[in-house]
C-alpha positions as CSV (number, residue, x, y, z in Angstrom):
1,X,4.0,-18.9,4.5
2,X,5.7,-15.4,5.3
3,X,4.0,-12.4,6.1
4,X,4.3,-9.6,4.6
5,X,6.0,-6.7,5.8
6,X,4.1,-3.9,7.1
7,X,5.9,-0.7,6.6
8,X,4.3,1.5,9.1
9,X,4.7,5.2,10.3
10,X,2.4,8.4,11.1
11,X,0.9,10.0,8.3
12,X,1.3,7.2,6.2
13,X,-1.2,6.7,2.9
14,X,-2.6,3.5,1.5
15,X,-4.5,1.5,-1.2
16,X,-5.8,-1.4,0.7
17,X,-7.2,-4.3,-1.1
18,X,-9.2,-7.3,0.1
19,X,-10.6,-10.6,-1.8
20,X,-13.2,-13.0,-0.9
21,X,-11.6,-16.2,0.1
22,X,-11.3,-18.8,-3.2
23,X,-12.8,-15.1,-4.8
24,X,-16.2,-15.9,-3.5
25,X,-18.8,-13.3,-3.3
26,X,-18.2,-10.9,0.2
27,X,-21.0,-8.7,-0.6
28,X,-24.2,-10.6,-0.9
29,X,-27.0,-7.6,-0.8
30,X,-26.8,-4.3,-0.1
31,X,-26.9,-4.6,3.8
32,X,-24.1,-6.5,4.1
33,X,-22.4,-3.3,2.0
34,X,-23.9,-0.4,4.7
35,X,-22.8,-3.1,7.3
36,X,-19.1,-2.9,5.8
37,X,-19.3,0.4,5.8
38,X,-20.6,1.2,9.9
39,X,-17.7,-1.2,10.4
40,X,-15.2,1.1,8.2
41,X,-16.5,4.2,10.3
42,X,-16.5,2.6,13.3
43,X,-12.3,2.2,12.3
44,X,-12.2,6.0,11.6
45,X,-13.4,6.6,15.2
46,X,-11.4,3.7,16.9
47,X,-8.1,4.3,15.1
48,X,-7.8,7.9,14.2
49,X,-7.6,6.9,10.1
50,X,-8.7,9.1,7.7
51,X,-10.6,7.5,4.3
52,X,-10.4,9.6,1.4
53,X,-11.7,6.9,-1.5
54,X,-13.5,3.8,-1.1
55,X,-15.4,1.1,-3.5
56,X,-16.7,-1.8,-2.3
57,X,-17.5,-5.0,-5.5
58,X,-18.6,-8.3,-5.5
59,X,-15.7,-10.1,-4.4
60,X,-13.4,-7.5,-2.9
61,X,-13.0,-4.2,-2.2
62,X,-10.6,-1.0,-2.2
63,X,-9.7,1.6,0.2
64,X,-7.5,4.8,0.4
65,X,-6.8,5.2,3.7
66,X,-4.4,7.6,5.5
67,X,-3.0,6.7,9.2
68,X,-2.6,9.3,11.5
69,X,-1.2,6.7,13.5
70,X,1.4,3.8,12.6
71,X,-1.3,1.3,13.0
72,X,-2.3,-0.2,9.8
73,X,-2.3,-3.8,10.5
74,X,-4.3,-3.5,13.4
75,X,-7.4,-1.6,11.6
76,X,-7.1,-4.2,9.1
77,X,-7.4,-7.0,11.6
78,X,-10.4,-5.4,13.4
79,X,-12.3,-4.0,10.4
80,X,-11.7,-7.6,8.4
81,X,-12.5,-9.7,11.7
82,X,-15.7,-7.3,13.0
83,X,-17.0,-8.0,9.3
84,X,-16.3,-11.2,9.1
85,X,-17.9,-12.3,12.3
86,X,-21.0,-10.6,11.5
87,X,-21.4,-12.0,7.4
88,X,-20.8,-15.4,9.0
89,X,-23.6,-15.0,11.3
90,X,-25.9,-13.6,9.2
91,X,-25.3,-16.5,6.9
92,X,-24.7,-19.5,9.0
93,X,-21.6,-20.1,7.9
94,X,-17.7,-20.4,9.4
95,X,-14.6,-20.3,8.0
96,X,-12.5,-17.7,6.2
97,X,-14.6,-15.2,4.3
98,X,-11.7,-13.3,3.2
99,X,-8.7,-14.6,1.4
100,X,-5.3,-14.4,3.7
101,X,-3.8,-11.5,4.1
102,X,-4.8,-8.0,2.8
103,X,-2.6,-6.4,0.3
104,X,-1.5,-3.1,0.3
105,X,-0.1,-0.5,-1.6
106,X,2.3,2.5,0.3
107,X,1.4,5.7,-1.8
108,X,3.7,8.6,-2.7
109,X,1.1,11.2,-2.2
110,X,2.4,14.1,-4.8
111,X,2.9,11.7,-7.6
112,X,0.2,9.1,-7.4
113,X,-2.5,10.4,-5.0
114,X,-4.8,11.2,-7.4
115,X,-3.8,7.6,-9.7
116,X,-4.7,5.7,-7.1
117,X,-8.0,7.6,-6.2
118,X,-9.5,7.5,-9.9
119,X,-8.7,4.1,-10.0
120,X,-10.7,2.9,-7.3
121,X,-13.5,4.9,-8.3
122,X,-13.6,3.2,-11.5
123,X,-13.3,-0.3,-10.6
124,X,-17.3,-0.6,-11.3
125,X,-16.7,0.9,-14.8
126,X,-13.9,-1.5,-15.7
127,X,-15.5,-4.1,-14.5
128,X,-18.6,-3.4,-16.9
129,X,-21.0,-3.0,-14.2
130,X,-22.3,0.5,-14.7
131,X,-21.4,3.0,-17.7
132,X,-20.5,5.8,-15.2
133,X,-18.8,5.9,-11.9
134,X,-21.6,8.5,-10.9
135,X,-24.0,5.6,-11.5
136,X,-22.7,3.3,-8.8
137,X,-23.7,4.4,-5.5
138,X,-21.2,1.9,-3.3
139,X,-18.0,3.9,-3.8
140,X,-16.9,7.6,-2.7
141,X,-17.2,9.0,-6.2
142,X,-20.8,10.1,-5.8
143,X,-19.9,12.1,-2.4
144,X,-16.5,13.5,-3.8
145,X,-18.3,14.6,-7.3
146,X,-20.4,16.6,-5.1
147,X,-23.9,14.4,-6.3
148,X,-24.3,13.3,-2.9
149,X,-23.9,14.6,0.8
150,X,-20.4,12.7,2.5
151,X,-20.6,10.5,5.2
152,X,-19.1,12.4,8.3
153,X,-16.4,9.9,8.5
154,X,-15.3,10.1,4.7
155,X,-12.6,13.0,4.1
156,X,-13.3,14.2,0.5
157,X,-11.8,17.9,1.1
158,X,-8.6,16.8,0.7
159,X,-8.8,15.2,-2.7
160,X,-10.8,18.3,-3.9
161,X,-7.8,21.2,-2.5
162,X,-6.0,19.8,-6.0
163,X,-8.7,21.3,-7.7
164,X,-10.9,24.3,-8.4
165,X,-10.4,27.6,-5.8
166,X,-14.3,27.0,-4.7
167,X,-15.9,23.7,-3.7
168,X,-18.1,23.7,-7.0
169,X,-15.2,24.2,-9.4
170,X,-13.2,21.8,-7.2
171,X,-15.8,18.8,-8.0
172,X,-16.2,19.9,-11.2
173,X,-12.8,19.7,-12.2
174,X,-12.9,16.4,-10.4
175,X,-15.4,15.1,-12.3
176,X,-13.5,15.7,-15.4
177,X,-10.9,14.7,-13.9
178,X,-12.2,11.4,-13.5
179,X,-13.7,11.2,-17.1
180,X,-10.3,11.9,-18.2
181,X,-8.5,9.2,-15.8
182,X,-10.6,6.1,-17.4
183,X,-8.4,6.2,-20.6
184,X,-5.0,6.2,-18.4
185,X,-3.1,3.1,-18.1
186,X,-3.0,1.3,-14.1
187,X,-0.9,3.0,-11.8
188,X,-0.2,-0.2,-10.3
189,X,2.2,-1.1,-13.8
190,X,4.5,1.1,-11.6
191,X,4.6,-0.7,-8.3
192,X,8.1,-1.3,-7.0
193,X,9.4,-3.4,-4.5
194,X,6.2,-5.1,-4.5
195,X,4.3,-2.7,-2.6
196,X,5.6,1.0,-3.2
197,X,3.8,3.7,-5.5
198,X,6.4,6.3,-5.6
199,X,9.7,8.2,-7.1
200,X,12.9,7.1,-6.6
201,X,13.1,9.9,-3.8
202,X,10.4,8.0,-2.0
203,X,11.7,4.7,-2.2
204,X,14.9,5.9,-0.8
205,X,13.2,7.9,2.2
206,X,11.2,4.4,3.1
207,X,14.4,2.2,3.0
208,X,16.7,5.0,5.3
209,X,13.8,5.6,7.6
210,X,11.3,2.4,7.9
211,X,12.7,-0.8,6.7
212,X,16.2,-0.3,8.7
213,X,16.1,-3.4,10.9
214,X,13.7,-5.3,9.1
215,X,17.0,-7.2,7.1
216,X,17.1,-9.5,10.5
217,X,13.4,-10.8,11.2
218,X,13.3,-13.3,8.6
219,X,9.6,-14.7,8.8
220,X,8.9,-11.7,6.4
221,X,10.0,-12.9,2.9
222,X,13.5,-11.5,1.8
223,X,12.6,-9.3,-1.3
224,X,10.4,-7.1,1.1
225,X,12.9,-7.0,4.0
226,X,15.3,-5.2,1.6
227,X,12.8,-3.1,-0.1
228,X,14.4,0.3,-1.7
229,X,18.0,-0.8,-0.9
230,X,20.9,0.9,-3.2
231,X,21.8,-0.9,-6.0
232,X,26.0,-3.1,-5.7
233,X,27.1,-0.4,-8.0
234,X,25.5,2.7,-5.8
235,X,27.5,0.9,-2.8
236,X,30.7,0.4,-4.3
237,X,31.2,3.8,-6.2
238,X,34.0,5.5,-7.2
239,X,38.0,4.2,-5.7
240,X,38.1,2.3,-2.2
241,X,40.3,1.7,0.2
242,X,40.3,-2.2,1.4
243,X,39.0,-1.1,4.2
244,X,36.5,1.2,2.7
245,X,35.7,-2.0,0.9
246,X,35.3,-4.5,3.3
247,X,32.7,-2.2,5.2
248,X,30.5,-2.0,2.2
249,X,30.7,-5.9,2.0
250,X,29.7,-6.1,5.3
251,X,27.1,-3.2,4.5
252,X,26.0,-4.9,1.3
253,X,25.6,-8.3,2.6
254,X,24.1,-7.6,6.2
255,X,21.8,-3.7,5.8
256,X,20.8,-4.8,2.3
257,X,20.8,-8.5,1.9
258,X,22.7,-9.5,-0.7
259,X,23.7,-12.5,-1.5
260,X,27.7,-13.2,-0.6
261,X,27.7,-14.5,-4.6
262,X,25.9,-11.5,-5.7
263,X,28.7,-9.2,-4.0
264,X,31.7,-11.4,-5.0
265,X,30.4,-11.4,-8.6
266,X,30.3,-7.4,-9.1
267,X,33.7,-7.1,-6.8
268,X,35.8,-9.9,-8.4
269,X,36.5,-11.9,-5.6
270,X,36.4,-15.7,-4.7
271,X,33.1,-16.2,-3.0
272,X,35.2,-17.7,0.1
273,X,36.9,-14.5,0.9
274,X,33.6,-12.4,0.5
275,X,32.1,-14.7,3.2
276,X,35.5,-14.1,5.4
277,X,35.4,-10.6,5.3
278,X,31.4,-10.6,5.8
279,X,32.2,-12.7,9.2
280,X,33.8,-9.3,10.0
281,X,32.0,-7.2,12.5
282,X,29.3,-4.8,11.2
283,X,28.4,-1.6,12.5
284,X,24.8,-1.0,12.0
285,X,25.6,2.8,13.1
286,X,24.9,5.2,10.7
C-alpha cells in the first residue's frame, strides 16, 4: 500500500487524526488519557511543536498542531509508538493499537484556523457524549474558554488574539464562538486534494513550493504527488507556438502528471505523437 505524502515545511499547521486499529477502544480509563497526554508534551519539548487544540475519544483522537520545524512525520511516529508501547504493556497485549497510518489535514490558517479548532472541540458533543463542550474535560476547550488553567505545553493565546482586546473578552467571545460553530456544516466538506484546507491561493503556494519533485517518487500514490497542479486548460492558454506547445506537454505530462491520453484529448492530437513529443527532453527549471 502507498504512503501518503507528507507535505512538510517550517511553520506548517495541522489537524492530525488517529483511529484505534479495526476502531477498537485506545482510551480504556482516564490514565491511559493523562498518559497520552505526558506523551503529547513530551513531543512539544522534543520537537519544538506547538498544540493549540486537542480532544482525545474513545477510539481516536484529534490534534491541531503547528511545526516549527518540517518534522511532522517523525512526532507522529514517536508520539504514536511511545503510546503504543506503553498501552500494550499495561494491558498485556501486542500488536497494532492504532490503525495504519495517521491522517492529516494541511490548514490554511486565515480561512480555516478557527473551523478546524471548533471542530475538534466539539467532537464529544456530536458524538452525544456530553451536552456542552465545557462539560468534557479531555479536550482544550476547557483551558481555551478560560474554565480551567492550560497546561504549560498547550498554546491557547494564539487562538484567543482573534478575539476580544483583553484575555476575558477574548474567551468570552470564544465561547460564543464555539456555541455558534456547533450549527456550522464540517469544514472537512471542503478538503481538496485529499488533504488541503485552504483557498485556491494556498493550494497554488503548496504545489510551486512543496510538492515540486514529489511527481517522480512513485511509492506515494499519484493523486497526492500532483496535488494543487494547474488545470490542461490553465497550461495551455491563450495561442502557442509548436514549440511553446511541446514544452507544456512535456510540462503537463512530467511536473503535473497527466496522463499522455488526458493531454492528447484536450490538444487534439493522436495519442502516439503526444508520447513522442513527451520523450522530448524536459527542463524541470523554472
Amino acid at each position: 500500500m502507498a504512503r501518503p505524502l507528507r507535505v512538510e515545511y517550517p511553520g506548517a499547521l495541522y489537524h492530525i487524526m488517529s483511529r484505534g486499529n479495526n476502531f477498537q477502544s485506545i482510551f480504556l480509563d482516564d490514565e491511559d488519557r493523562g498518559i497520552f497526554l505526558a506523551w503529547l508534551a513530551n513531543s512539544v519539548h522534543n520537537h519544538n511543536l506547538l498544540v493549540h487544540a486537542y480532544c482525545l475519544m474513545g477510539n481516536h483522537y484529534h490534534l491541531l498542531i503547528e511545526t516549527l520545524d518540517p518534522n511532522l512525520s517523525q512526532i507522529m511516529r514517536d508520539l504514536n509508538s511511545n503510546y503504543t508501547q506503553w498501552f500494550n504493556a499495561k494491558y498485556s497485549r501486542v500488536g497494532h493499537l492504532l490503525q495504519g497510518r495517521f491522517k492529516s489535514f494541511i490548514i490554511e490558517r486565515e480561512t480555516y484556523l478557527l473551523k478546524v479548532a471548533s471542530y475538534i472541540v466539539l467532537n464529544p458533543v456530536r458524538a452525544g457524549l456530553v451536552k456542552s463542550p465545557q462539560d468534557y474535560i479531555w479536550s482544550s476547550y476547557v483551558f481555551t474558554a478560560g474554565y480551567a488553567d492550560p497546561p504549560e505545553w498547550l498554546c491557547v493565546d494564539w487562538i484567543l488574539d482573534f478575539f476580544g482586546k483583553t484575555k476575558k473578552q477574548a474567551e468570552n467571545e470564544y465561547q460564543q464562538f464555539i456555541n455558534e460553530a456547533a450549527r456550522t456544516q464540517d469544514p472537512h466538506e471542503d478538503v481538496k486534494h485529499g488533504s488541503i484546507l485552504g483557498s485556491q491561493q494556498f493550494i497554488d503556494w503548496i504545489w510551486l513550493t512543496q510538492t515540486n519533485g514529489s511527481e517522480d517518487i512513485k511509492e506515494f500514490p499519484r493523486e497526492q504527488r500532483i496535488v494543487g497542479r494547474p488545470s490542461l486548460e490553465e497550461i495551455f492558454v491563450g495561442q502557442m507556438t509548436k514549440q511553446e506547445r511541446d514544452e507544456a506537454i512535456k510540462f503537463a505530462r512530467f511536473r503535473c502528471g497527466y496522463l499522455t491520453t488526458e493531454i492528447a484529448k484536450y490538444v487534439g492530437l493522436d495519442r502516439a505523437v503526444v508520447g513522442r513529443i513527451s520523450r522530448g527532453k524536459y527542463n524541470k527549471s523554472p
